[in-house]
C-alpha positions in Angstrom: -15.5 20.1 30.5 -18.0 19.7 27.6 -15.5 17.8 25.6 -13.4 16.0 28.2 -17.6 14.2 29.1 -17.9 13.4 25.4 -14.2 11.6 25.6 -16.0 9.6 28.3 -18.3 7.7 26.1 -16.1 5.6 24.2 -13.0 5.4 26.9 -15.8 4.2 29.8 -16.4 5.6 32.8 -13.7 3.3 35.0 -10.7 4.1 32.1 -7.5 4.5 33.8 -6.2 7.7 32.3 -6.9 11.2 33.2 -8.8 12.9 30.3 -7.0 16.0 30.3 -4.3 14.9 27.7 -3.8 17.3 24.6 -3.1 14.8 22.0 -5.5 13.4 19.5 -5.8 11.0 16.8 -6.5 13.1 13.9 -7.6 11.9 10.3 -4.0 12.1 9.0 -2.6 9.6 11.3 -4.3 7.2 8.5 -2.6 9.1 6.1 0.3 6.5 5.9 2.7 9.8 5.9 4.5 11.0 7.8 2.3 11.7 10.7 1.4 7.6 11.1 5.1 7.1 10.7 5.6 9.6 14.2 2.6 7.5 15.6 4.1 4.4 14.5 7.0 5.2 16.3 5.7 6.8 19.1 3.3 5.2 20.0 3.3 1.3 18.3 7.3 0.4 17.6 8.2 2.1 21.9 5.6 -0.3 23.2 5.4 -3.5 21.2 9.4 -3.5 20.5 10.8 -6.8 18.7 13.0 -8.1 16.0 10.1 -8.7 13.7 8.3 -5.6 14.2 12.0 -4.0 13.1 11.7 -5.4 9.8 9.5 -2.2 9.0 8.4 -4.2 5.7 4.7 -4.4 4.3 4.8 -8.1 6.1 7.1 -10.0 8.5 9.5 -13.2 8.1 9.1 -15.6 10.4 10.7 -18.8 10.8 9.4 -22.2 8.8 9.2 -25.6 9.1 10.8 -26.3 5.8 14.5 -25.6 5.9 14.2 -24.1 2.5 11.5 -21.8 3.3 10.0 -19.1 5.6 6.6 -18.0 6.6 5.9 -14.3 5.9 2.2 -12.6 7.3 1.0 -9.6 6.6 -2.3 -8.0 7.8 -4.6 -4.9 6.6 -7.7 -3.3 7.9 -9.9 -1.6 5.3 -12.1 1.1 6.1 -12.8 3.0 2.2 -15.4 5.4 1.8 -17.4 4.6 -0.4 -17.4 1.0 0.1 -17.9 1.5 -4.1 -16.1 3.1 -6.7 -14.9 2.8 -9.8 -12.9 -0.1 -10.9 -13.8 -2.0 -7.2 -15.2 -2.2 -3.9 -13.8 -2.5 -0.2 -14.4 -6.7 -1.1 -11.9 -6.2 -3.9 -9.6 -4.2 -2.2 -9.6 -6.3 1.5 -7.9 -9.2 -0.7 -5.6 -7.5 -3.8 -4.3 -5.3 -0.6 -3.2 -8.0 1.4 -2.0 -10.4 -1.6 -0.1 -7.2 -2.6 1.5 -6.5 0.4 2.4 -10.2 0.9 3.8 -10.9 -2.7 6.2 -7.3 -2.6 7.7 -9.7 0.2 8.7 -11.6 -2.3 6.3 -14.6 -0.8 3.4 -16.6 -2.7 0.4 -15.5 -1.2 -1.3 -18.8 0.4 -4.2 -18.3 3.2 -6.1 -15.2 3.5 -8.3 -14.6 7.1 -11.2 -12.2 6.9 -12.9 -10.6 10.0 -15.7 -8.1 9.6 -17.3 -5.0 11.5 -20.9 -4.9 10.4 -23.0 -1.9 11.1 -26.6 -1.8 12.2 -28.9 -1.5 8.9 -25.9 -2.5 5.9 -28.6 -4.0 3.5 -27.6 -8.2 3.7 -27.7 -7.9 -0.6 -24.8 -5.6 -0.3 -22.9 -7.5 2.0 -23.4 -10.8 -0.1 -22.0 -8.6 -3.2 -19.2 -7.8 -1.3 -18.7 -11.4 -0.1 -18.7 -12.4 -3.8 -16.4 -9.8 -4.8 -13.8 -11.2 -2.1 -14.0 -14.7 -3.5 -13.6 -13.8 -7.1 -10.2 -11.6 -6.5 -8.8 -14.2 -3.8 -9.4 -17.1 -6.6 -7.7 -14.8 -9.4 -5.0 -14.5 -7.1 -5.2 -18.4 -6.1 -5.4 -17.5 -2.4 -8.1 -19.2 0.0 -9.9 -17.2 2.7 -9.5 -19.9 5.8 -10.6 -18.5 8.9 -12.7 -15.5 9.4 -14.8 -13.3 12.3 -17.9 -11.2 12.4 -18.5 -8.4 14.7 -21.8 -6.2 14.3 -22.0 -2.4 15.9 -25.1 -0.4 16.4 -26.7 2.2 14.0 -24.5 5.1 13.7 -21.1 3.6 15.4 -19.5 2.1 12.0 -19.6 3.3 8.7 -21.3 0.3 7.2 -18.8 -2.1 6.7 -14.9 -2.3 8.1 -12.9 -5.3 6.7 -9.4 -6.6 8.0 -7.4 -9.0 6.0 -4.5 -11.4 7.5 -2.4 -12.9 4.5 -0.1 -16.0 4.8 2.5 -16.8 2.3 5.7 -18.4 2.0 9.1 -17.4 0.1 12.4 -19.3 -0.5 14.9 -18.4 2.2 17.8 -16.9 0.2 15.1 -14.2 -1.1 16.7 -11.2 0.5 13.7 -9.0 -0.3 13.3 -6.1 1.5 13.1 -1.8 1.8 16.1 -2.0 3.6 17.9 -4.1 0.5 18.2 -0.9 -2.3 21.4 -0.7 -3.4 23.5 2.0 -5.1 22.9 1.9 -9.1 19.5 -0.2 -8.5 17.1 1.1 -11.4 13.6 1.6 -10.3 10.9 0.3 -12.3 7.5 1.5 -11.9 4.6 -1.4 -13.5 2.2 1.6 -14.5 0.4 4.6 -14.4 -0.1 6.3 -10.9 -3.2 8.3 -9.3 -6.0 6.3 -10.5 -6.8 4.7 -7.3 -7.3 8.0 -5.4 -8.7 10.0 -8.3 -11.1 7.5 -9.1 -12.3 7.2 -5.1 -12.5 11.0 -5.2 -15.2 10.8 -8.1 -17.2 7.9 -6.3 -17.4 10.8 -3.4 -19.1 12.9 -5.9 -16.9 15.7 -5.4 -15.3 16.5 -8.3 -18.9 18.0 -9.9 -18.5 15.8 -13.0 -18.1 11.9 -13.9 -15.1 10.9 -16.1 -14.2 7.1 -17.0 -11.1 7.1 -15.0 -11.3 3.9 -12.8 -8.9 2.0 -9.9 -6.3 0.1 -10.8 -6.8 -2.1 -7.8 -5.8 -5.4 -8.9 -3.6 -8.5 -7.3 -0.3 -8.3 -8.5 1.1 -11.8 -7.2 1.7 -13.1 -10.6 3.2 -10.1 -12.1 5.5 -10.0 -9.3 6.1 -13.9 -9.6 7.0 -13.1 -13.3 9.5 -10.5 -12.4 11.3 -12.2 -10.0 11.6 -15.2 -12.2 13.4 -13.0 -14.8 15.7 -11.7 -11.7 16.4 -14.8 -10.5 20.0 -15.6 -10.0 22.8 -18.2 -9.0 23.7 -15.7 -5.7 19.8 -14.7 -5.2 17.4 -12.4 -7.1 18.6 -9.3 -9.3 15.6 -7.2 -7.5 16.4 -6.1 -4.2 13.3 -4.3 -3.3 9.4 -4.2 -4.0 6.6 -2.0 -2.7 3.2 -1.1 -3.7 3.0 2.6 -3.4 -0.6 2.9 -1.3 -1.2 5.3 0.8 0.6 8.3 0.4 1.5 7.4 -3.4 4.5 6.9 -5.1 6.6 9.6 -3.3 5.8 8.7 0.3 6.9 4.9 -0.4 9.9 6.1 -2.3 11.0 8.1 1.1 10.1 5.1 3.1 12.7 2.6 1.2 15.4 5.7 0.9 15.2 5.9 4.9 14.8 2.1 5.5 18.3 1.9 3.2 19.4 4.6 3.7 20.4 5.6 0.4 19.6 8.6 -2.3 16.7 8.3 -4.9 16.9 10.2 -8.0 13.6 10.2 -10.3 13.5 11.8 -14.1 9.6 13.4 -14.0 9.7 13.1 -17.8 9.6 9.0 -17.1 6.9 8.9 -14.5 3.6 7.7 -16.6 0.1 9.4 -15.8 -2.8 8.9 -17.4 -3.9 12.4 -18.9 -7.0 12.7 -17.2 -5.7 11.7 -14.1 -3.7 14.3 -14.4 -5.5 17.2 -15.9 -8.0 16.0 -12.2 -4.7 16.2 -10.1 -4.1 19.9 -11.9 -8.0 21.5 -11.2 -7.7 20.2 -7.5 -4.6 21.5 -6.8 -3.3 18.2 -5.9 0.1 16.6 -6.3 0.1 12.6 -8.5 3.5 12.0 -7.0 0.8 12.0 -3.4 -2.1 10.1 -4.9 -3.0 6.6 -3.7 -2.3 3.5 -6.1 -3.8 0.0 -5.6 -2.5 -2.2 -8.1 0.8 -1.1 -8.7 4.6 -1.8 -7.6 8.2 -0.8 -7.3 11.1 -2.9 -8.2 14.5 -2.1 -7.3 16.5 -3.9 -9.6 20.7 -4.7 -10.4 21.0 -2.8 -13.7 22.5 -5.8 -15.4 19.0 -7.4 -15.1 16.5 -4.2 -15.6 15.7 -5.2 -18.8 14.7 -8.6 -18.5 12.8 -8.2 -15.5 11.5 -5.2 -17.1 10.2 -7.1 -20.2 9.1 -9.7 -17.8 6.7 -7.6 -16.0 5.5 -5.8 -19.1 4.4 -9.7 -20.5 1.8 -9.3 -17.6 -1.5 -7.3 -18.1 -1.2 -5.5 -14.9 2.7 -4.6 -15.9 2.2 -3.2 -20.0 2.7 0.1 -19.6 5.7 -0.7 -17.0 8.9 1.9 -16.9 11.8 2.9 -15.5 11.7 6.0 -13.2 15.0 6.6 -11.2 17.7 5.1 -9.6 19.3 4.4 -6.3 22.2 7.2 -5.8 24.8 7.5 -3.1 24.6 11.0 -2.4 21.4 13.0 -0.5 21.0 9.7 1.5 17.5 9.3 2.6 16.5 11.8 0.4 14.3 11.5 -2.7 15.0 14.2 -5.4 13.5 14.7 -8.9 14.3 16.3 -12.4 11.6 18.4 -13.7 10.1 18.2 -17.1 11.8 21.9 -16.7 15.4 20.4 -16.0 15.3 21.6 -12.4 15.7 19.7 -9.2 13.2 19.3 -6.8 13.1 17.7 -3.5 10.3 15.3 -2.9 9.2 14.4 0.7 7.1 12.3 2.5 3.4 13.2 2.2 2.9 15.6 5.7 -0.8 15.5 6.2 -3.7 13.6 4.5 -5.0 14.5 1.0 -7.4 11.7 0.9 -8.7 10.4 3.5 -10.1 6.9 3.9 -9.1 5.8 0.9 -8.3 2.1 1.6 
């Protein structure tokens, strides 16, 4: 009974449901594995059913008033602990996350909205730093922040600050960009070195008993992507059929995601897959997997092979994108399975991350 009166205090005492219910959210439904893809489906896509929410895309298409172009939104919340870290804050990451998610749409980011949980106490300085941090990323990515909200919760009932970002964009209509476009003999280009998002959070945590220089790679990648799909462009459409920004549940949960969402096989060469050394020599001590870590300022490009190069070259003209590579391709067989050669020339399978490794980390 003790913990069926604790329920109470948040759910109020005239809530319709009966308390007695076994299931919980736990931390790893935030995990963006594969437990907040069951929850997603359970719970989310059964109840709010709808053409656009089946797009299962980092942002929906809508309709537009120009007949050569369509809206596409996107929205984020952000709730990182520490709101600091190497390489950025949760400022930095509300915006690149949300210009991210818009632009592997294939849109130009526009119009940003910003709404804000505030807890009791959160020194005014910091929030000001934060503010500042927001403007300077949303005018490197030439975005404007039009609309925004402010909510404030008392002492001990937030965790200083919670930000949620809504993105606007637009895209030309016969951009059929999407993870349910990979084709069979797409090459998949990675624009850079994984794990340095999560590793580098992990350090700001304090908990791995030592300080190194590794920092995020948070960053807006509109205009690398803009780059890239001018090199792709074509008479029919775009050579590259599919983007994402491996987030949470790094590069091998988002890999899963397009192979089920097309439902084709994805073969990756570990020899090819760039990680910083420290990254990983972190990654080896913890016992954790890279292929699992989060990335903030990075992105997958499915591309026709008879255009890897140049939209390869393209993306490596861009800062963000030098130390871009190819990874894999798109296979027919194992559909909606992701499977990699070792640096031993073996062959393992790699699944969708099943818990959380790291939480809060965007």
């Amino acid at each position: 009974m003790g913990d069926q009166n604790k329920s109470v205090d948040f759910l109020g005492a005239y809530c319709p449901l009966p308390l007695s219910h076994s299931d919980q959210i736990v931390i790893g439904h935030g995990s963006g594995g594969r437990l907040t893809h069951d929850l997603i489906e359970k719970v989310f896509a059964s109840q709010l059913k709808n053409p656009f929410l089946d797009q299962r895309d980092d942002g929906v298409v809508l309709a537009g008033i120009d007949p050569q172009y369509e809206i596409v939104v996107s929205t984020d919340s952000h709730v990182i602990s520490p709101i600091f870290f190497p390489g950025g804050d949760i400022g930095k990451l509300a915006v690149c996350g949300t210009v991210n998610d818009l632009s592997v749409m294939g849109a130009t980011p526009l119009y940003l909205t910003a709404g804000f949980i505030l807890e009791e106490g959160l020194q005014v300085e910091v929030l000001e730093y934060i503010v500042n941090s927001m403007a300077r990323s949303a005018a490197e990515s030439a975005v404007m922040i039009v609309a925004g909200d402010t909510k404030v919760v008392e002492r001990g009932k937030g965790d200083g600050i919670f930000i949620n970002t809504t993105g606007i964009g637009i895209r030309k209509k016969n951009l059929e960009i999407s993870g349910r476009n990979a084709r069979v003999g797409d090459v998949i280009i990675l624009s850079g070195p994984i794990g340095d998002h999560g590793v580098a959070v992990l350090q700001a945590r304090g908990e791995l008993g030592f300080i190194s220089e590794i920092q995020s790679d948070v960053a807006p990648l509109n205009h690398l992507i803009a780059a890239a799909l001018k090199a792709g462009q074509k008479e029919t459409g775009n050579a590259i059929h599919a983007m994402r920004d491996p987030t949470r549940g790094g590069l091998a949960t988002t890999l899963n995601e397009i192979a089920r969402q097309s439902n084709v096989g994805i073969w990756l060469d570990e020899a090819a897959i760039p990680i910083r050394e420290s990254v990983f020599s972190v990654c080896e001590m913890l016992g954790f997997d890279p292929l699992y870590v989060a990335n903030e300022g990075k992105c997958l490009f499915f591309v026709d092979p008879e255009y890897a190069q140049e939209v390869l070259a393209a993306i490596r003209s861009i800062d963000y994108g030098m130390q871009a590579t190819v990874i894999g391709k798109v296979v027919s067989d194992h559909p909606q399975k992701v499977l990699l050669k070792t640096a031993m020339g073996s062959t393992r399978l790699v699944d969708m991350l099943s818990g959380e490794m790291l939480p809060r980390i965007c």
